[in-house]
Backbone as a printed PyTorch tensor [residue, N CA C, xyz], in Angstrom:
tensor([[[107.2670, 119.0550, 121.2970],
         [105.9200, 119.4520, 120.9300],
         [105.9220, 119.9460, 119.4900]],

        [[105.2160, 119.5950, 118.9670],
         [105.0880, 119.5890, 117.0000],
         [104.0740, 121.0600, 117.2130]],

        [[104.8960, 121.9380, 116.5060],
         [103.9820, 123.1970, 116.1090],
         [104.4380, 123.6430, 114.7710]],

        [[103.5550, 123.8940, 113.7110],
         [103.2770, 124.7220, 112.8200],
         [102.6260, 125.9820, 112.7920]],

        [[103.4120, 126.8910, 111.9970],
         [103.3820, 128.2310, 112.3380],
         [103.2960, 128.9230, 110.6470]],

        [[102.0360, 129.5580, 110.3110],
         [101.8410, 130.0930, 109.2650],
         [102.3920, 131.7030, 109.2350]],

        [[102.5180, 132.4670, 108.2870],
         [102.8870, 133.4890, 108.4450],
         [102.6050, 134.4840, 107.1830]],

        [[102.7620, 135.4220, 107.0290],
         [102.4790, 135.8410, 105.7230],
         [101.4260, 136.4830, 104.9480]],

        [[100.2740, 136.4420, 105.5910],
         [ 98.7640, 136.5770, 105.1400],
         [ 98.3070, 138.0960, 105.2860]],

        [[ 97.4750, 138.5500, 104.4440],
         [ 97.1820, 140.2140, 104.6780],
         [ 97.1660, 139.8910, 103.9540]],

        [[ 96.4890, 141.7470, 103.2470],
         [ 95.6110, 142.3890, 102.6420],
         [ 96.2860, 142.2940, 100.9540]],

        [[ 95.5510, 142.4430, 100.0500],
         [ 96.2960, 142.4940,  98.4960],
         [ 95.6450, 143.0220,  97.3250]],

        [[ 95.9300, 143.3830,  96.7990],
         [ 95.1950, 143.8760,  95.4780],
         [ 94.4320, 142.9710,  94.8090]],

        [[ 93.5620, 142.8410,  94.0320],
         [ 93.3360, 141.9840,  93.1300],
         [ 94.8770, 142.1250,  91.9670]],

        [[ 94.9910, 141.0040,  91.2360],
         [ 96.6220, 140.8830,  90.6590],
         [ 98.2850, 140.6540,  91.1900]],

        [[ 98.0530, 141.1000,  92.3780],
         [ 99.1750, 141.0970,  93.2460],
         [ 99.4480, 140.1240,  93.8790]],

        [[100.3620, 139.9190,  94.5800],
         [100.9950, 138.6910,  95.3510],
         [101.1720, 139.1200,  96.9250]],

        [[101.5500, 137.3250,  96.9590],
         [101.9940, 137.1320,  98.9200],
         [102.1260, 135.9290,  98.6550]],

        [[103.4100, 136.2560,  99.8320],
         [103.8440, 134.7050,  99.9530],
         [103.6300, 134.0910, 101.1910]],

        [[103.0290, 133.0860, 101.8450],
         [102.5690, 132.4110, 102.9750],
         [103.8970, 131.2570, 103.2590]],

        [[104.3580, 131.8520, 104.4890],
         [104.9420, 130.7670, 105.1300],
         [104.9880, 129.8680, 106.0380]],

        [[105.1540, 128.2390, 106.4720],
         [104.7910, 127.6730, 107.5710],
         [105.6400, 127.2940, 108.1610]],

        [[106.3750, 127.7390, 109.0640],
         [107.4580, 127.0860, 110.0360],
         [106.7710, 125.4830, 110.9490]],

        [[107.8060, 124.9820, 110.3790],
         [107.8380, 123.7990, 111.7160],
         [108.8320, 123.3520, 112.0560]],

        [[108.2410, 123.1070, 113.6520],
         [109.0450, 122.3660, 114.9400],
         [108.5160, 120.9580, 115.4750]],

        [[109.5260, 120.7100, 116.0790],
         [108.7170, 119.0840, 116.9040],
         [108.6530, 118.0890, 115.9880]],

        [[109.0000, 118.2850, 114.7590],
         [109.0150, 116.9450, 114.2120],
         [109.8570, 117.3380, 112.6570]],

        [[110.3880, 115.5290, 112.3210],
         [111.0990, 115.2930, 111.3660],
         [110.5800, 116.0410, 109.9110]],

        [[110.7510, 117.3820, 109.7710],
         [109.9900, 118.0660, 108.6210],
         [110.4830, 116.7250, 107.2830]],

        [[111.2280, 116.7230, 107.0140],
         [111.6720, 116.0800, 105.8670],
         [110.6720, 115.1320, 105.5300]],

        [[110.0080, 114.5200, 106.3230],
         [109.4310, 113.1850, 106.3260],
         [108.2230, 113.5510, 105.9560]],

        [[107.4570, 114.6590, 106.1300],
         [106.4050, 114.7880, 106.1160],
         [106.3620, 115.5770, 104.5320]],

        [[105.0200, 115.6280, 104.0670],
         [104.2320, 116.5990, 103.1640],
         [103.6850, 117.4340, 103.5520]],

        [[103.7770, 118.7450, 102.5230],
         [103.4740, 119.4530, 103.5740],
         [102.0210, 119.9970, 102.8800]],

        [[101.0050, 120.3760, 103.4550],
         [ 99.6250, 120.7280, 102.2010],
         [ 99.2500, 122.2040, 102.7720]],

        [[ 98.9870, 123.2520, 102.2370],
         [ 97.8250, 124.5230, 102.2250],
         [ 96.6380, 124.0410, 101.9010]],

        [[ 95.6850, 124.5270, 102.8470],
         [ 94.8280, 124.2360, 102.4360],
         [ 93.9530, 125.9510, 102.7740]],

        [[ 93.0450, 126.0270, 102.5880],
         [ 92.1930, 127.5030, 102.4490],
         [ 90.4920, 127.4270, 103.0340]],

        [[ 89.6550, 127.8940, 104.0420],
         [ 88.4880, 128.2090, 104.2970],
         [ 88.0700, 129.3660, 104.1810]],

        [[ 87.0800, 129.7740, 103.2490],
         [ 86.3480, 130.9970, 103.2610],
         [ 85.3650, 131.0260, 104.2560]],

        [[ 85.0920, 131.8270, 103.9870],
         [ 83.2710, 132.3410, 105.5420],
         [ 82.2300, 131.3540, 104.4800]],

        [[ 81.4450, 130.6340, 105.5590],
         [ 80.8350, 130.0400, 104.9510],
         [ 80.6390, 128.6200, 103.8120]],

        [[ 82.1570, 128.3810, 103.7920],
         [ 82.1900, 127.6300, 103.1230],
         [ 83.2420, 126.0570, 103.7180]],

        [[ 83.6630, 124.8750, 103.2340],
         [ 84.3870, 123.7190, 103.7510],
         [ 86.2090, 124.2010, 103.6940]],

        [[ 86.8040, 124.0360, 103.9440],
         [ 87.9800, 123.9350, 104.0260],
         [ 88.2400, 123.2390, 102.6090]],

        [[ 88.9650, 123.7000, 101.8160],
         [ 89.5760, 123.0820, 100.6240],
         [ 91.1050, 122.7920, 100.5150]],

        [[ 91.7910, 121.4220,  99.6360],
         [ 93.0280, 121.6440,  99.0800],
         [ 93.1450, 123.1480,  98.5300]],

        [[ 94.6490, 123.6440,  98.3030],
         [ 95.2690, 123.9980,  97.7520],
         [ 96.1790, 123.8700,  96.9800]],

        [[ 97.2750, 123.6450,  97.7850],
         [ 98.9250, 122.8190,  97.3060],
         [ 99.3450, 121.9450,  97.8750]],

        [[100.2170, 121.3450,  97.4710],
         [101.0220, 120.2900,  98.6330],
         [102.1160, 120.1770,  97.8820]],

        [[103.4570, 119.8990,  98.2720],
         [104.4650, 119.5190,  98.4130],
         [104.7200, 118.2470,  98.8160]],

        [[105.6250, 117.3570,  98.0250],
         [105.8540, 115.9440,  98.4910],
         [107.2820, 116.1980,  99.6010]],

        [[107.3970, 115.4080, 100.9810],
         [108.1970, 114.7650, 101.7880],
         [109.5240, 115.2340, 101.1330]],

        [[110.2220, 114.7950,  99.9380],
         [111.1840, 114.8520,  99.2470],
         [111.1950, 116.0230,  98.6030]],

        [[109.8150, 117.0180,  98.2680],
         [110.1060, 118.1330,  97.7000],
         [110.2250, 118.2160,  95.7520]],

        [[110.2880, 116.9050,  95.6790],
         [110.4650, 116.7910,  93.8960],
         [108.6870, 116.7570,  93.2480]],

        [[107.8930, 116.5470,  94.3730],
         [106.3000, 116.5330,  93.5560],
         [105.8640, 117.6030,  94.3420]],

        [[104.9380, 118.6170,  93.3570],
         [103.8480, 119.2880,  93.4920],
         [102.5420, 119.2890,  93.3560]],

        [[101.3410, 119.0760,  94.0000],
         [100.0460, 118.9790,  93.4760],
         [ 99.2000, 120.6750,  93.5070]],

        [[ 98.3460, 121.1680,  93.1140],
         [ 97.9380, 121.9800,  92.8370],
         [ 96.2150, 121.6220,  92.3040]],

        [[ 95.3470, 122.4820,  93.4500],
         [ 93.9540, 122.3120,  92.7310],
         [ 94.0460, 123.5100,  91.3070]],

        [[ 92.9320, 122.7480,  90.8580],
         [ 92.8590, 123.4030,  89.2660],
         [ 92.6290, 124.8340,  88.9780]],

        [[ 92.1270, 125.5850,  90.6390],
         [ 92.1060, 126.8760,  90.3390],
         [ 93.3630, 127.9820,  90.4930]],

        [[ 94.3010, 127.1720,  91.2530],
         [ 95.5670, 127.9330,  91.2330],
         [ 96.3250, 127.6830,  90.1970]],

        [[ 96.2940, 126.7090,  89.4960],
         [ 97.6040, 126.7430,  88.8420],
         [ 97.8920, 127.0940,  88.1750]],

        [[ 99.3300, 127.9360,  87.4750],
         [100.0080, 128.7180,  86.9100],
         [ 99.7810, 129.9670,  87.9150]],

        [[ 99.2010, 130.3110,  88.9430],
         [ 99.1990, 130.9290,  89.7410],
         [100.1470, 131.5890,  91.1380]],

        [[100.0190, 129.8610,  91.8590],
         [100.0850, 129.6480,  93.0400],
         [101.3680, 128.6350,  92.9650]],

        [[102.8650, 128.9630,  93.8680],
         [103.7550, 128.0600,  93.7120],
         [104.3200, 127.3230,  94.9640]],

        [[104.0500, 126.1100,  95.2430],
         [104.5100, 125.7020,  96.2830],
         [106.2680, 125.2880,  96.9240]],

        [[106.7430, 125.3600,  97.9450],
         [108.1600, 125.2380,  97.7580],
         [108.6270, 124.9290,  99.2530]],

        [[109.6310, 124.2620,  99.6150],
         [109.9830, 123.9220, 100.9270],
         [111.1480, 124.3740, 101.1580]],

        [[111.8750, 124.4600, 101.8590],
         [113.1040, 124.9240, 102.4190],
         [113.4910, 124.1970, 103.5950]],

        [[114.0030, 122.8190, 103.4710],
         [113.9480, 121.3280, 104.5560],
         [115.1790, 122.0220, 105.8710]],

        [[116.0900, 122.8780, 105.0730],
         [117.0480, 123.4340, 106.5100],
         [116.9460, 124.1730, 107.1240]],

        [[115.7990, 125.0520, 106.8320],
         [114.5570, 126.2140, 107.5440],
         [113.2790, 125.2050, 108.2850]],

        [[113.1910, 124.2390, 107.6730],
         [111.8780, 123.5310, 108.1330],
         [110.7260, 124.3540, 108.1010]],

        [[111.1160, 125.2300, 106.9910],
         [109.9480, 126.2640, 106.1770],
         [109.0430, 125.9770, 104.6720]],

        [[108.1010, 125.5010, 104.7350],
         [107.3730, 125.6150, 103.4070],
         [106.6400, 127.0470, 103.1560]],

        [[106.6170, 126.9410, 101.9330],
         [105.9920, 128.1550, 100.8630],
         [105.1010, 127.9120, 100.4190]],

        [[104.2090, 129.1780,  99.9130],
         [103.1610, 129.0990,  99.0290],
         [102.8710, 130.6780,  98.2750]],

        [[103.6490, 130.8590,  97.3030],
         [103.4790, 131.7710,  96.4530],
         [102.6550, 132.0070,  95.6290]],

        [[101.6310, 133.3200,  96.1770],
         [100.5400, 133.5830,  95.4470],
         [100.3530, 134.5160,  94.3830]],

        [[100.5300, 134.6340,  93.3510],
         [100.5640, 135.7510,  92.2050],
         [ 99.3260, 135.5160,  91.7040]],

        [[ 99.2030, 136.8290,  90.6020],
         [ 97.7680, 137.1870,  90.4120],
         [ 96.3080, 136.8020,  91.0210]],

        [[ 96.6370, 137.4210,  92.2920],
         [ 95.6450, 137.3740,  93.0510],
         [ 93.9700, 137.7110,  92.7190]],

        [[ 93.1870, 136.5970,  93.3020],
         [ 91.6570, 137.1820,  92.5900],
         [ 91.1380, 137.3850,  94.2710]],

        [[ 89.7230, 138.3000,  94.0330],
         [ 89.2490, 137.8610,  95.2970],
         [ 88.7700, 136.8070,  95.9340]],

        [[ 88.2770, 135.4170,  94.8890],
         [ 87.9130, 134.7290,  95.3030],
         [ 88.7950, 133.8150,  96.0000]],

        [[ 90.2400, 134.2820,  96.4250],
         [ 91.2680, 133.8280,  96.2860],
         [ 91.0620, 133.9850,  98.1700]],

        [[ 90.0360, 135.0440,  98.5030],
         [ 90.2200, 135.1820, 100.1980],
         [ 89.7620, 134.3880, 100.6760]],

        [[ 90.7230, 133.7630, 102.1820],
         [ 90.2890, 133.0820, 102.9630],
         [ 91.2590, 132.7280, 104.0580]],

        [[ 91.2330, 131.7830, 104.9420],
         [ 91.7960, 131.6560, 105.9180],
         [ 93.0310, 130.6240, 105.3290]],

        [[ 94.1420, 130.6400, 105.2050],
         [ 95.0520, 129.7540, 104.8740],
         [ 95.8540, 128.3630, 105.6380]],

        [[ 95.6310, 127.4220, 106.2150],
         [ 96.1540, 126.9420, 106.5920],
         [ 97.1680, 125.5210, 106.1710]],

        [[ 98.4570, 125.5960, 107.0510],
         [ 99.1760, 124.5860, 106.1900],
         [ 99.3430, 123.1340, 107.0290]],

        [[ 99.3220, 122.0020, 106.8070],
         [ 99.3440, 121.1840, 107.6260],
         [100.4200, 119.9410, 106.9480]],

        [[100.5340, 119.0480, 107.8290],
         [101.9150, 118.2660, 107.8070],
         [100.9890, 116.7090, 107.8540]],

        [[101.6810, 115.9340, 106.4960],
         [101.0250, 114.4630, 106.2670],
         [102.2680, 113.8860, 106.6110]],

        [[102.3640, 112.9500, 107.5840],
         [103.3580, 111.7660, 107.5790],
         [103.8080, 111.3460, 105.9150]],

        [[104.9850, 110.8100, 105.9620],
         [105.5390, 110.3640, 104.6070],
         [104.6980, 108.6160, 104.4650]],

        [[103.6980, 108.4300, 103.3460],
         [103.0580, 107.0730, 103.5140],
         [102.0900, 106.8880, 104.0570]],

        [[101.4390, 108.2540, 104.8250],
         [100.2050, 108.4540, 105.5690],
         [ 98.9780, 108.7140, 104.4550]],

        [[ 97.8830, 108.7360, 104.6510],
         [ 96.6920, 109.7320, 104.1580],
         [ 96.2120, 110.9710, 104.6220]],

        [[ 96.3790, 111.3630, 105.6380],
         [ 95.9790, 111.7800, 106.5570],
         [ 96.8810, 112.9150, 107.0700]],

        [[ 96.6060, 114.0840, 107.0070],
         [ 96.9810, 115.2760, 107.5910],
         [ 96.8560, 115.6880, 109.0150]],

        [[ 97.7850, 115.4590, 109.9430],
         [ 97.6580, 114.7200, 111.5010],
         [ 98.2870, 116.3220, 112.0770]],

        [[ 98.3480, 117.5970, 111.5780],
         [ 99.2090, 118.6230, 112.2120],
         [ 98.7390, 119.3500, 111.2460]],

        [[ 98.2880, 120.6740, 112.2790],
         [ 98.2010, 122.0990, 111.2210],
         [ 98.7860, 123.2690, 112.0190]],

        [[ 98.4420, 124.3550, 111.5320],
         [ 98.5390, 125.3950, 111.6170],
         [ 97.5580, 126.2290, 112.9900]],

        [[ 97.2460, 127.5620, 112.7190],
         [ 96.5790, 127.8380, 113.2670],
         [ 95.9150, 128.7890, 112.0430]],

        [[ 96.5700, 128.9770, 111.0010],
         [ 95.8250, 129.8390, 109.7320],
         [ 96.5830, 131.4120, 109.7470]],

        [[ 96.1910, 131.7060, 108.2310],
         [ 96.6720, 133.1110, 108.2860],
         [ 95.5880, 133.6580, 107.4610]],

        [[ 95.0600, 134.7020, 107.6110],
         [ 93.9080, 135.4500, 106.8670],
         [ 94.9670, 136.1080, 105.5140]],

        [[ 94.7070, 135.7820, 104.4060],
         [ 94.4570, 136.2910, 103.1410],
         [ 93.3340, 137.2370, 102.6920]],

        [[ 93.6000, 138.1900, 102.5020],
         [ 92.1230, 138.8540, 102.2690],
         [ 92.7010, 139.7510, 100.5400]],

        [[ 91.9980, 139.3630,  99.3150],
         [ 92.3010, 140.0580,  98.4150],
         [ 91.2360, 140.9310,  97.9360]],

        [[ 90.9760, 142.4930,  97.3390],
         [ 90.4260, 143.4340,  97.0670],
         [ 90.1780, 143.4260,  95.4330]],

        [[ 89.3720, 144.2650,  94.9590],
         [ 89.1860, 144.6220,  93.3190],
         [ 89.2640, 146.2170,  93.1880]]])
């Protein structure tokens, strides 16, 4: 049974950091990409980061970057998402999900971790 497991999420300063982690089981992590993605109240589910299958590509939407660092750990079957200088607009529900290697399509998530950042 394929489960992803976020971890990491709580409360933060505005400026400050957290790092979000996603464990997975049930399937060939290596193979997959792995993406964060983020929902606020009220609003669609957005990219964040992603990580390529192999771990050598990073994508990043335009509001994290130099920010926000993505990273895998294939013998943990743990991905990362390191958040520094935190804004508030930065709160929301975090979730990370798993793309087949060659897929489009993000077929496995999480269940989310609440991020909530302060001023």
């Amino acid at each position: 049974q394929v489960s992803l497991v976020e971890s990491g999420g709580g409360l933060a300063q505005a400026g400050g950091s957290l790092r979000l982690s996603c464990a997975a089981s049930g399937l060939p992590w290596n193979s997959y990409t792995v993406g964060w993605f983020r929902q606020a109240p009220g609003k669609e589910r957005e990219f964040v980061a992603a990580i390529s299958w192999s771990g050598t590509m990073a994508y990043y939407t335009d509001s994290v970057k130099g920010r926000f660092t993505v990273s895998r750990d294939v013998g943990k079957n743990t991905a990362y998402l390191q958040m520094n200088s935190l804004k508030p607009e930065d709160t929301a529900v975090y979730y990370c999900g798993g793309r087949r290697r060659g897929s489009d399509d993000y077929i496995y998530w999480g269940q989310g971790t609440q991020v909530t950042v302060f001023s």
